[in-house]
C-alpha positions in Angstrom: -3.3 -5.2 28.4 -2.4 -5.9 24.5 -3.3 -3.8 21.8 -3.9 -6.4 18.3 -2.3 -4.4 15.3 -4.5 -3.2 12.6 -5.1 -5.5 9.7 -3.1 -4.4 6.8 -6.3 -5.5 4.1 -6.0 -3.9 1.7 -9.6 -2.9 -0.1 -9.0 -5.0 -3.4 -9.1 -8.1 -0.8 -12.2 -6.7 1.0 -13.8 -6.4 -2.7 -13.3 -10.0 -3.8 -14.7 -10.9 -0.1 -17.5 -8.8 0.0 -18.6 -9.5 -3.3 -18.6 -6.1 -4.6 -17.8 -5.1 -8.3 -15.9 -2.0 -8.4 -15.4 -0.4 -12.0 -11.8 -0.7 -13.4 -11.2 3.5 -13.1 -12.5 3.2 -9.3 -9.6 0.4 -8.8 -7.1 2.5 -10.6 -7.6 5.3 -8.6 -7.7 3.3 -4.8 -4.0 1.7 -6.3 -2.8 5.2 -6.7 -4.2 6.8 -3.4 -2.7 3.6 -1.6 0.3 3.1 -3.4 2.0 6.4 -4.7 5.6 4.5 -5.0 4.2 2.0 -7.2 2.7 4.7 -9.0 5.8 6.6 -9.7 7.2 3.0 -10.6 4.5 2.6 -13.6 4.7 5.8 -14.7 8.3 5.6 -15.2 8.7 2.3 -16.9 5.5 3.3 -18.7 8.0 6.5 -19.9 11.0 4.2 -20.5 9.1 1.8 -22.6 7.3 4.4 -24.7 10.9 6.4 -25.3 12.5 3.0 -26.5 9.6 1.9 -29.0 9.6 5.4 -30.3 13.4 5.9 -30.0 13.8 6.4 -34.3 11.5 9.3 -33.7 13.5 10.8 -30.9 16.7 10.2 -32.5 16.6 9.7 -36.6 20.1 10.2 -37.2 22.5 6.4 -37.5 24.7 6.2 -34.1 27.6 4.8 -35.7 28.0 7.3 -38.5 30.7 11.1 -38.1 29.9 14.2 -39.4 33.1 16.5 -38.7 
C-alpha cells in the first residue's frame, strides 16, 4: 500500500487555473499567512531601503568631519 504525497499548490496557481480574480489585498494576505519568512524578508529590506534613502534625515551631520 503507497500513500501519494500531498500536492504542494500553492493557491496563487489554483487562481490562475480556476479562473478566479482574487483582489490584490486578498493575495497579500494568503502570501503572508503562507509565507511568514518571506514576509520577515520584505519587511526587512523594505526597512533597509527606506533607512538608506532617508539616511540624511537620520544622520545630518558630514561623516568625515571632527569635533573634539
Amino acid at each position: 500500500m503507497s500513500m501519494a504525497a500531498p500536492n504542494p499548490v500553492s493557491s496563487f496557481a489554483v487562481d490562475e487555473v480556476v479562473g478566479l480574480r482574487r483582489s490584490r489585498w486578498a493575495r497579500l494576505i494568503d502570501f503572508v499567512r503562507h509565507q511568514p519568512l518571506g514576509t520577515i524578508g520584505m519587511v526587512m529590506v523594505g526597512i533597509v531601503t527606506v533607512a538608506g534613502i532617508g539616511a540624511d534625515l537620520i544622520a545630518p551631520y558630514d561623516p568625515t568631519s571632527n569635533d573634539f
